[in-house]
N, C-alpha and C positions, 0 to 999 in steps of 0.2 A: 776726276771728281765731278760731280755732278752740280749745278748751277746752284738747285732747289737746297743742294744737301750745307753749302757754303755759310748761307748765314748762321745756320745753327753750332756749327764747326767754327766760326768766326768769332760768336758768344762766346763759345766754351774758351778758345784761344784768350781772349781778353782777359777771364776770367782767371786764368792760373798767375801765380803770386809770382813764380819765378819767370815770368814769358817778355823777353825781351822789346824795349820800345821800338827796336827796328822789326822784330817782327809783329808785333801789333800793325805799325806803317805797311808793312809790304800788304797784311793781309787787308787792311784799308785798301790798298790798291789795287789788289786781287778785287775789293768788294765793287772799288768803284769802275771798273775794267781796262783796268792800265796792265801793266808787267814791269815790273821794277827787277832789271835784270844787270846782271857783269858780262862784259865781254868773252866772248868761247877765249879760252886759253892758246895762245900760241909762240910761235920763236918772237914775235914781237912782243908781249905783254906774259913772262914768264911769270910764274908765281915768286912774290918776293919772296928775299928772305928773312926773318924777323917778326918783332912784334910790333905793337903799339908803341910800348916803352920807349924797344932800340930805336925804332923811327922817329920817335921826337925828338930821344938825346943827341942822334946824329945831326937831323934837323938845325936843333939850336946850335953846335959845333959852329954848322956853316953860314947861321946866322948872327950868331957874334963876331964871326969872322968879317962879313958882311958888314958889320952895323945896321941888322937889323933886327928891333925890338921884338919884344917878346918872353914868357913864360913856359915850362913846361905844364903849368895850370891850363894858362890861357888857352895852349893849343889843347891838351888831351880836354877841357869842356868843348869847343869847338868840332873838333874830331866828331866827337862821341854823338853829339848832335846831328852832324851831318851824314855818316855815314857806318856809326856804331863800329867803330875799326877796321870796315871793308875796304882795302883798297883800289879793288875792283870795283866799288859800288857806281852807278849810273844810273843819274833823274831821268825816266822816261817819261814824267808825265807834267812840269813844271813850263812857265814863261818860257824858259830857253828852251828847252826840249821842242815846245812848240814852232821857235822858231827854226829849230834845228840845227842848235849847238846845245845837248845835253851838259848837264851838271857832272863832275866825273871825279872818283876818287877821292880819297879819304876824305877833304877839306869839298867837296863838290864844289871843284873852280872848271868855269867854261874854256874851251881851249881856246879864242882869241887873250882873255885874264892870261890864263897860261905861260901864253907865247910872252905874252907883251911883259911878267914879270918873272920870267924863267931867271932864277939866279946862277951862274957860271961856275960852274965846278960839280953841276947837278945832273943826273940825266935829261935827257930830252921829250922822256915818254912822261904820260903826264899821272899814266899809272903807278912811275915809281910813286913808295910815300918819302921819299925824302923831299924828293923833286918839288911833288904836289904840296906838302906841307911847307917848303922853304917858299914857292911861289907863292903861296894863299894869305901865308904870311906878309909876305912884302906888298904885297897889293892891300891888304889890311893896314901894315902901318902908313902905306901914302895916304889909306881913304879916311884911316879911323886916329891914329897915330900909334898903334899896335894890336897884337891876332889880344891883346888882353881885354882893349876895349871892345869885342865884338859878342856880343848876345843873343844874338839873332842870327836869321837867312842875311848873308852880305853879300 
């Protein structure tokens, strides 16, 4: 596609009723010349399996389990916000990114966040969404006092 032909293609994008707000954002990004991309597929970061749904019911399982707070509201607004249920998705263009720890996966948590509230009994990749979600979580309820009170970028 051609540089010239983008904004006009960008208009028209905005403009349909059913055009999702993550694709609205990517083509924001396209516009402003970033690349808001997921990871090529490999043995390390398989395609999950599941949905949005299964991944948050699972989720809160091992966050009750845990004690640790939280909603299935709370997280699917949160989700949906951050990454529109990709959980491959990856900030290439944000504060961290620049620093050189992108945003990543469903809840877009950095991988030191990650590490540092990896809950046990979860995977270690940060692409699962269990993983990712049960982290983002717990790091929410230390910062906020749960993924319920969060509204924003956290």
């Amino acid at each position: 596609m051609h540089i010239t032909a983008m904004p006009k293609k960008f208009a028209r994008m905005t403009k349909t009723k059913k055009m999702s707000l993550g694709m609205v954002a990517a083509g924001a990004a396209v516009m402003a010349g970033t690349v808001i991309s997921a990871p090529a597929a490999s043995a390390a970061t398989p395609a999950p399996s599941g949905n949005v749904d299964t991944w948050i019911k699972e989720s809160l399982k091992v966050m009750h389990a845990q004690g640790i707070p939280g909603t299935y509201e709370g997280i699917h607004r949160n989700l949906m916000r951050e990454s529109t249920g990709n959980p491959n998705a990856i900030n290439n263009w944000d504060s961290n990114a620049a620093k050189g720890i992108p945003s990543k996966g469903l809840m877009q948590v950095i991988d030191p966040t990650f590490k540092a509230y990896h809950v046990a009994g979860t995977s270690q990749n940060i692409y699962d969404p269990v993983a990712n979600i049960t982290a983002s979580a717990k790091y929410a309820a230390d910062r906020y006092g749960s993924i319920d009170n969060v509204n924003s970028a956290y």
